[in-house]
VOKOL-380332 format. One record per residue: x, y negated, z negated of N, C-alpha, C in turn. Coordinates in steps of 0.05 Angstrom, whole numbers, plus 32768, in hexadecimal, padded with zeros to 4 digits. Each point is the difference from the previous one (the first is absolute). Example, Ala and Ser with C-alpha at 12.3 -4.5 7.8 and 13.67 -1.06 7.14 Angstrom:
BEGIN
810880727F647FEE7FE8800080127FE88000
7FF97FEB800E80107FE87FFF7FF17FEA7FF2
END
This chain:
BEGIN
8011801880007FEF7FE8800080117FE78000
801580067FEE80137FDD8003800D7FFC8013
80098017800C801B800280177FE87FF6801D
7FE77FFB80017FEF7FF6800E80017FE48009
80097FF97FDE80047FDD800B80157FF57FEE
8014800D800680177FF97FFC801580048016
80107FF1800380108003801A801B7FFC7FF5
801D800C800F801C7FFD7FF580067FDF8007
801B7FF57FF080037FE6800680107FFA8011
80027FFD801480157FF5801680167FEC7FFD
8015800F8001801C7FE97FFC7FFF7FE38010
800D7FEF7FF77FFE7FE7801980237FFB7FF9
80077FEA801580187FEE7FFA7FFD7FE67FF7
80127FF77FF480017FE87FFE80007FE78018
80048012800D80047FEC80217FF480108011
7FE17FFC80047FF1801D801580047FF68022
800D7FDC800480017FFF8018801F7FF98002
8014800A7FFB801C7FF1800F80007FE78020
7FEF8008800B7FF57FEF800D7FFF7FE88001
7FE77FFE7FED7FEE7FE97FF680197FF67FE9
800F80097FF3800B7FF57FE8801A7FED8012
80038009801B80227FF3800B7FF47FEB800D
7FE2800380177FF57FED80057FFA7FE07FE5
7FFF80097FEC7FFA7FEC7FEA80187FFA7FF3
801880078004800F7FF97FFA800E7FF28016
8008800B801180007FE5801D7FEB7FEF8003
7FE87FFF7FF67FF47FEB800980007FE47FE4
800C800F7FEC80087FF27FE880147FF28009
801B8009800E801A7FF680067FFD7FE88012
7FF4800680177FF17FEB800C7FF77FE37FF5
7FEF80077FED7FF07FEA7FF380177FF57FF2
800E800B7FF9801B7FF07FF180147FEB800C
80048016801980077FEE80137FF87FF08007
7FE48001800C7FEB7FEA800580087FE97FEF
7FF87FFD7FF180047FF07FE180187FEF7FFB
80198011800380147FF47FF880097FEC8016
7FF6800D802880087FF4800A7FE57FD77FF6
7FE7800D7FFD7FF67FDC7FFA800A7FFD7FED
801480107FEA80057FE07FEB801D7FF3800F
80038005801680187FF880097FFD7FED8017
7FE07FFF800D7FF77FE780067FF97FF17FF0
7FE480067FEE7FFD7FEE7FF37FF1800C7FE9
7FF47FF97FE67FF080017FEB7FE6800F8001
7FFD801D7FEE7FED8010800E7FE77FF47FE5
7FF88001800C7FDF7FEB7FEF7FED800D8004
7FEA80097FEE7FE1800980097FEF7FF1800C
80107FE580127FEC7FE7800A80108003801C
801180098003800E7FFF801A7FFE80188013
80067FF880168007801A8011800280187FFB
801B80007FEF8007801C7FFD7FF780057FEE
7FF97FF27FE27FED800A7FE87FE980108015
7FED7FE9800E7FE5800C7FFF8007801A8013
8016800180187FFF8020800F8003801A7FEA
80107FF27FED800B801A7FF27FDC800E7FEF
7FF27FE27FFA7FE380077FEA7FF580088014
7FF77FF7801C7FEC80108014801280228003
801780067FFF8004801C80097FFD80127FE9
80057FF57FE67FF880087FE67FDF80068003
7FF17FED7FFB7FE3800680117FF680188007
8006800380247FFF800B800B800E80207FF6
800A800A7FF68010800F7FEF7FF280057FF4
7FF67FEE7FE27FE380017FEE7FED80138007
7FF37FF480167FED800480108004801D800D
80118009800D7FFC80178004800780127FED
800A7FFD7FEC800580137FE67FEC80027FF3
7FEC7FE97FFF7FE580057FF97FEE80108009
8002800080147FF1801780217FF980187FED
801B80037FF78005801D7FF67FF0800C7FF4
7FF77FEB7FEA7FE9800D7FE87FE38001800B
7FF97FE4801F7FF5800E800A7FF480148017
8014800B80058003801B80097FF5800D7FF3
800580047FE47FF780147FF77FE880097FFB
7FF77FE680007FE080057FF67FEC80038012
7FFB7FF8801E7FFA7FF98014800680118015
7FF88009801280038010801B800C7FE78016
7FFA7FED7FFF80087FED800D80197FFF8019
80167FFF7FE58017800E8008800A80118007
7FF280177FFC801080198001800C800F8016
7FFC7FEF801880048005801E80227FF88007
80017FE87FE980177FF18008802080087FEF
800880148010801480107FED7FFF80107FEE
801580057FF88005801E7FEE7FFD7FF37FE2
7FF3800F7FED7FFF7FF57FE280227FFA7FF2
800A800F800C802080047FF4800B7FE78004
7FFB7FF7801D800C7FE5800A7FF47FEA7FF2
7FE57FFC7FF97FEF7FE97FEC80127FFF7FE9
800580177FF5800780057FE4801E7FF07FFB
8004800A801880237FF28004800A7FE78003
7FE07FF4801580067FE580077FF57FF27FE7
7FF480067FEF7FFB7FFA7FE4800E80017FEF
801480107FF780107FF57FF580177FF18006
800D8002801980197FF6800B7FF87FE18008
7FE68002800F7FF47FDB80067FFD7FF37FE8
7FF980177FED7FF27FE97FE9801E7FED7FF6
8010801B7FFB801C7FF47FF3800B7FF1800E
80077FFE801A80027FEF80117FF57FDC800B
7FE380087FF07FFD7FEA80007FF77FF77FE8
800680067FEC800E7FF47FE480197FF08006
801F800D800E800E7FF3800D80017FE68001
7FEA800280227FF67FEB800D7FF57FE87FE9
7FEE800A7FEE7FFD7FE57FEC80107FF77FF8
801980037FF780127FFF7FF880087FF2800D
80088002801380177FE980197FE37FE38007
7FE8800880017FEB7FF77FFC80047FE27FF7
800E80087FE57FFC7FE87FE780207FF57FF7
800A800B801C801D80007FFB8011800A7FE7
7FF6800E7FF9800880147FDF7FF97FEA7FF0
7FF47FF680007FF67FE17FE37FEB800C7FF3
7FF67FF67FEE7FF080037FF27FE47FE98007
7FEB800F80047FEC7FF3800F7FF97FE67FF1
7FEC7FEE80017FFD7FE07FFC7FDA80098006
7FFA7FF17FEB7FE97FFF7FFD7FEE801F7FF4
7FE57FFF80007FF180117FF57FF680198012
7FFB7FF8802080008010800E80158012800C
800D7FEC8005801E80128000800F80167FEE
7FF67FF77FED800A800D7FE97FF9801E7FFE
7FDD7FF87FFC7FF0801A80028007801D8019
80047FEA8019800C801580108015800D7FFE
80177FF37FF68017800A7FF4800180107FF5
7FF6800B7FDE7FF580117FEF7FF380188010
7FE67FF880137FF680138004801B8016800E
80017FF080158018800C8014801680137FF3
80097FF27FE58018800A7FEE7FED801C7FF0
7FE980017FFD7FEF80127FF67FFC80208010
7FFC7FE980137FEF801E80218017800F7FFB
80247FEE8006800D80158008800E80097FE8
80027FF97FE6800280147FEB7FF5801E8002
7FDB7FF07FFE7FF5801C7FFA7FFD800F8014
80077FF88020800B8014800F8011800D7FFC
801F7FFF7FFA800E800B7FFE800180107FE3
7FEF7FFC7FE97FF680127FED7FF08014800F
7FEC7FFF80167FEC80158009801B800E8007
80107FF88019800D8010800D8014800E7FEE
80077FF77FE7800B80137FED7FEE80177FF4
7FED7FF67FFC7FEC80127FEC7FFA80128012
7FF57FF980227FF480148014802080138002
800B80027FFD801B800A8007800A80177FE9
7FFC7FF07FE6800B80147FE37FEA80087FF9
7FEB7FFA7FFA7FE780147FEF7FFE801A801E
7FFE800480107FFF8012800C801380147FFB
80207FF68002801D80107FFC7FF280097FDD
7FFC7FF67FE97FF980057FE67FF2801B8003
7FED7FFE800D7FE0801A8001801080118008
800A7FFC8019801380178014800C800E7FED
80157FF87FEE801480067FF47FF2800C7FE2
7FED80027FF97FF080067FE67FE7800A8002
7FF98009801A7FEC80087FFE800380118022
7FF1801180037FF9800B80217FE07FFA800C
7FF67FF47FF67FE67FF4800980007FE18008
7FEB7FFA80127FFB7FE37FFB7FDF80008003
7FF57FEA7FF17FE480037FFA7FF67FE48009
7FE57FFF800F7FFB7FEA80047FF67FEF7FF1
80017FEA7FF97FFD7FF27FEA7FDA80007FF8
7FF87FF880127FDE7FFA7FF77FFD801C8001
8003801B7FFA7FF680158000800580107FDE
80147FEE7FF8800F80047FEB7FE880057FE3
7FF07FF87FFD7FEB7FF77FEB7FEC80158006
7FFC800A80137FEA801A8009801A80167FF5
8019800180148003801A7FF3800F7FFF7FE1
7FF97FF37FE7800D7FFA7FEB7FE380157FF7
7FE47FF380077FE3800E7FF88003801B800D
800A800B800D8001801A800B801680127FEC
80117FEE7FFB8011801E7FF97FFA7FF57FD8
7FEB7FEC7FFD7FF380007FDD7FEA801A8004
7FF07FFF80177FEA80118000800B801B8003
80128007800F800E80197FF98015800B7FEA
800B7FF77FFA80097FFF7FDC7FEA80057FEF
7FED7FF380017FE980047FEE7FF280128003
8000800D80137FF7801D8010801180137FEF
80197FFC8003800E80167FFF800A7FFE7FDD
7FF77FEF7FF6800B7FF77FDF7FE280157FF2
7FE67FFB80127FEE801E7FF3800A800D7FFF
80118010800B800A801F8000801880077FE8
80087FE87FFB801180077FEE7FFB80077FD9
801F7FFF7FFB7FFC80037FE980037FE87FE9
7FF780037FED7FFF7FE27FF780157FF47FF9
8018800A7FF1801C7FF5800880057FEA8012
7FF5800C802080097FEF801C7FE87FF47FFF
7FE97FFD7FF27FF27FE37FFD7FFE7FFA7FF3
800780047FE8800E7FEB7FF780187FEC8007
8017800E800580147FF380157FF47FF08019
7FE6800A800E7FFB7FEF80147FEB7FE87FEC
7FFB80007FF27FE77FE57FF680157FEE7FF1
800E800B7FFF80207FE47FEC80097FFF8013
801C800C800B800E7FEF80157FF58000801E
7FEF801080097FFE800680227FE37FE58007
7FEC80087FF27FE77FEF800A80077FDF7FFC
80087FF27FF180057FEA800A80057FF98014
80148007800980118005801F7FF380018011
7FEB800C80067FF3800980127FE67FF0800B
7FFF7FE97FEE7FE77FEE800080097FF4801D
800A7FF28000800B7FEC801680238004800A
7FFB7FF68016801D7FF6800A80157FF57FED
801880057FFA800C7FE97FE4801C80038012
80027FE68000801D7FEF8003801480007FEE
800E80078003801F80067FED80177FED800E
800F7FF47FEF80167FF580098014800E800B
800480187FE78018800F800D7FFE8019801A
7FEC7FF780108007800B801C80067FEC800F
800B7FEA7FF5800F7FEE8013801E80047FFC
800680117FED802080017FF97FFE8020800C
7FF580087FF1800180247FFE7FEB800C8001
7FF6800E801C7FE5800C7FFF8004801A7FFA
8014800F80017FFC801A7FFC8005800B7FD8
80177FEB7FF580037FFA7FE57FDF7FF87FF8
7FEF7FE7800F7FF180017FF87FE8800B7FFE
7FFD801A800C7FEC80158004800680197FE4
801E80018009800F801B7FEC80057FFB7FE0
7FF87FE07FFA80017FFD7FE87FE180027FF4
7FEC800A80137FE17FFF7FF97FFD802C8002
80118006800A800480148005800780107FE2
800C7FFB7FF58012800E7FF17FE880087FE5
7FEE7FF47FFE7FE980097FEE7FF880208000
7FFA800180207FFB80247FFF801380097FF1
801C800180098014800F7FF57FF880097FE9
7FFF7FF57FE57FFC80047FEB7FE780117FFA
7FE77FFC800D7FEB800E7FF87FFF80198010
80118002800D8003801E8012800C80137FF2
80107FFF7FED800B800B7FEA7FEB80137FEC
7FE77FF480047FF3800E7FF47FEC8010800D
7FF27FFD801B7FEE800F8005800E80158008
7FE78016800880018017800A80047FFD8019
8003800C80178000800F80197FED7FEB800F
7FE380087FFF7FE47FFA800A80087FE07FF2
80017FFE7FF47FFC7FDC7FF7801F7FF1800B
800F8009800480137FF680117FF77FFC801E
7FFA801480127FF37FF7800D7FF17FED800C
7FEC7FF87FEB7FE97FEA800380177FE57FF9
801280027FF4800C7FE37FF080167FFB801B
8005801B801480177FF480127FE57FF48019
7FE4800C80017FF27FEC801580037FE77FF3
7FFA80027FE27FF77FE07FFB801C7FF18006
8018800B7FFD80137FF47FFE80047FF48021
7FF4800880148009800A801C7FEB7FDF800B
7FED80037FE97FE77FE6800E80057FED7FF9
80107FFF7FE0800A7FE67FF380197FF3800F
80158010800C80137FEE800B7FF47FF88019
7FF2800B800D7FF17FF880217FF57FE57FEE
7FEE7FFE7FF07FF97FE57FF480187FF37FFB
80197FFF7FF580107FF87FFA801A7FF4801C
7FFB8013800780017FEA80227FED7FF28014
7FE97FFD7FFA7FEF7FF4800B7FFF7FE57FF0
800D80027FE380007FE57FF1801C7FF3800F
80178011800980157FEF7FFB7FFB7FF58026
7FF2800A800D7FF57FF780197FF57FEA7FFB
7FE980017FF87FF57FE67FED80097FEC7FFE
800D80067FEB80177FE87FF9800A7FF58015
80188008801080107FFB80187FF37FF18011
7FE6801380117FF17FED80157FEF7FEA7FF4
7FF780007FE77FF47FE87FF6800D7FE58002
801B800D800280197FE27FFB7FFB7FF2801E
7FFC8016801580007FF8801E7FE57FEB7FF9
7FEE80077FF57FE17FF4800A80097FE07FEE
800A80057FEA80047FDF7FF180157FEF8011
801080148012800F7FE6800A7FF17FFA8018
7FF2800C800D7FEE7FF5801B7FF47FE17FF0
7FF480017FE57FF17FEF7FFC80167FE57FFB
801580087FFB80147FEA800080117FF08018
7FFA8012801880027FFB80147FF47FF48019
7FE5801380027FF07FFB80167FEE7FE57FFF
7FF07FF77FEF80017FE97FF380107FEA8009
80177FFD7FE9800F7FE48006800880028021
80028014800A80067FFD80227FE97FF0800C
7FDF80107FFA7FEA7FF3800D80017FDC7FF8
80097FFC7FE280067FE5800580097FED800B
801E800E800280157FF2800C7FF87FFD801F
7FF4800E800D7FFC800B80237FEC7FE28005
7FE77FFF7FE97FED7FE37FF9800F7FE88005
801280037FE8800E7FDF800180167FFA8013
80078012800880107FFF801D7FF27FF38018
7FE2800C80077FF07FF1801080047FE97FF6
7FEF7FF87FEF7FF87FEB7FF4801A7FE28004
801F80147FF480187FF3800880077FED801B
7FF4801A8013800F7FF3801C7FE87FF0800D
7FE580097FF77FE87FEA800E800B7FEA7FEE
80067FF97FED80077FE67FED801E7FEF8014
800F8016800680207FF0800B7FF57FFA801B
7FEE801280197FF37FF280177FEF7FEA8003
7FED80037FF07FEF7FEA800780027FE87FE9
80197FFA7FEA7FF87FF37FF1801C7FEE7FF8
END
């Protein structure tokens, strides 16, 4: 029944396009160049020439890194390239045109209130991008390495009630010893999903230190009651990795909210920015 909807975890690299990573690094070198050759004409300003080319390609950059999220949600897109390539030009454009703000404002520190705001946001997007792209990268290597399943997150809470309703099935048959052992330490557990810290350090330490309870009470049954205490034992760590799953992908869902957000902002006041520098 679990091996139904559970799937193994797939290794990744830290660099899934060599490609895309030399393209963004030549096109970084470039912009440098770019740059160093105008401060050698003249003064790079967010009111001048080369300020405002560098904020319109920043922009435009913005703008299509934005695409990305919606891609996802929308059929719209989905004609127009490969998801791998979105994914890529999303992170490499975005950082790229972080850059671009940068030479933007001539590395200064912005002037005034709107300026400002954009700044922050900008300094925000690409933090907590480069936190996603850490987190999407190590909580996966973590599960891999401590566990041989991967579980989908919204499904997580149905099967926590599946394997309480079967425990409880199988805790009738026993002897009272093992329920007693299951109504003190096992049924709490089993109510809900629970988040633990230490499957962010140690998931398999932190499964085998919940583990070590049987040990002791196995000492005493018989034959037939051993048995029943190695199923229960067999349902409690399957719960016991479905928490430290939990945990892990939960971290993914709180940083979306720290991310996707201040981007939809920033993408706002960017319009808002350049209809203000054209017509005003």
């Amino acid at each position: 029944m679990m091996t139904k909807v559970i799937r193994k975890v797939a290794g990744s690299r830290w660099v899934q396009s060599p490609n895309w990573f030399w393209s963004f690094v030549l096109a970084t070198l470039v912009s440098v160049v770019a740059y160093v050759f105008n401060l050698a004409l003249s003064e790079v300003d967010p009111g001048n020439i080369w300020g405002i080319s560098y904020g319109t390609a920043a922009s435009i950059l913005m703008a299509g890194a934005g695409l990305y999220a919606a891609r996802r949600r929308t059929l719209k897109f989905r004609g127009l390239g490969k998801s791998f390539s979105w994914v890529q030009f999303h992170v490499y454009g975005g950082a790229l045109a972080f850059i671009l703000v940068l030479m933007h404002t001539g590395f200064r520190l912005p002037a005034g209130p709107m300026n400002w705001l954009l700044w922050i946001l900008s300094v925000w997007v690409t933090l907590t991008g480069l936190v996603g792209i850490g987190l999407q990268k190590w909580i996966p290597r973590i599960l891999a390495s401590g566990l041989a399943v991967e579980v989908v997150y919204e499904r997580i809470p149905e099967l926590v009630q599946q394997i309480k309703s079967q425990t409880e099935e199988l805790i009738e048959t026993c002897s009272e010893p093992v329920r007693d052992f299951y109504r003190k330490n096992l049924a709490p557990a089993l109510v809900n999903p629970q988040s633990r810290f230490i499957y962010y350090i140690d998931i398999t330490g932190g499964i085998q230190s919940r583990m070590v309870e049987f040990n002791y009470l196995r000492r005493f049954l018989s034959s037939s009651e051993k048995d029943a205490l190695e199923r229960l034992e067999a349902a409690y760590k399957t719960k016991l990795e479905l928490d430290a799953h939990y945990t892990l992908q939960k971290a993914l869902r709180w940083w979306l909210y720290t991310h996707v957000p201040p981007s939809l902002v920033l993408l706002l006041l960017i319009i808002f920015h350049l209809y203000a520098v054209l017509y005003y």
